[in-house]
N, C-alpha and C positions, 0 to 999 in steps of 0.2 A: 394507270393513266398519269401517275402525280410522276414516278419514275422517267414515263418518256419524256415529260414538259422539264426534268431537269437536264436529260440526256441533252435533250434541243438547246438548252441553255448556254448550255458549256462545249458547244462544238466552238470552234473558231470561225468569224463572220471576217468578207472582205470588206475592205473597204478601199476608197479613192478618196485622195486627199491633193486638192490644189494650193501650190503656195506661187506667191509672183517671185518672176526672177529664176534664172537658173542657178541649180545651185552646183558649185564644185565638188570637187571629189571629197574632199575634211568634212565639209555641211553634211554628204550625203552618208556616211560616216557614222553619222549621230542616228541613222537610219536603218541595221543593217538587216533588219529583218521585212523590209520594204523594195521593190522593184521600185528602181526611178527612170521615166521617160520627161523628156522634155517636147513642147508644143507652145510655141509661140510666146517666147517668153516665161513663159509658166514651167517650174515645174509639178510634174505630178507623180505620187506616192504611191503604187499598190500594191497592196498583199496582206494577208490572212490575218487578224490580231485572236489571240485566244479568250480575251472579255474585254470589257468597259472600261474595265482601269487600264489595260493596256495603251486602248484608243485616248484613254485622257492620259496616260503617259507619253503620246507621241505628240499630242496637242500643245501640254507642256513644257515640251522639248520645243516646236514650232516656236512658240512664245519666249522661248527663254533668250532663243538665239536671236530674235527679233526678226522674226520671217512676217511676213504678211500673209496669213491662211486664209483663201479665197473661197474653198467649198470643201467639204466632207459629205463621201455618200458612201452607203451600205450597197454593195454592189450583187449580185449572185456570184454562188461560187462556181 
């Protein structure tokens, strides 16, 4: 059982990420392992990260560039 709860672990989770503001093609860039759509203003971020650090590696990235990130959500795959 301990084996399957790490398998689980280590799959790669989706996620959705809104930031305000659309962003250009250089910003998007800084993203490439994310689909970008745009909606109203916002853009939004999706696709696959492989763990946690990854997700706080994109967050940090958000912040560094001085984006304003609006929602983060774990989505199904």
């Amino acid at each position: 059982m301990e084996n399957n709860a790490k398998a689980e672990n280590t799959k790669a989770v989706r996620y959705k990420i809104r930031i305000r503001g659309t962003l250009g093609g250089t910003l998007v860039e800084a993203f490439p392992d994310l689909e970008r759509q745009v909606k109203a203003g916002e853009t939004v971020l999706i696709g696959a990260l492989p763990d946690q650090a990854a997700l706080f590696g994109v967050l940090a990235q958000i912040e560094a560039l001085g984006l304003e990130l609006l929602d983060v959500r774990r989505i199904a795959s």
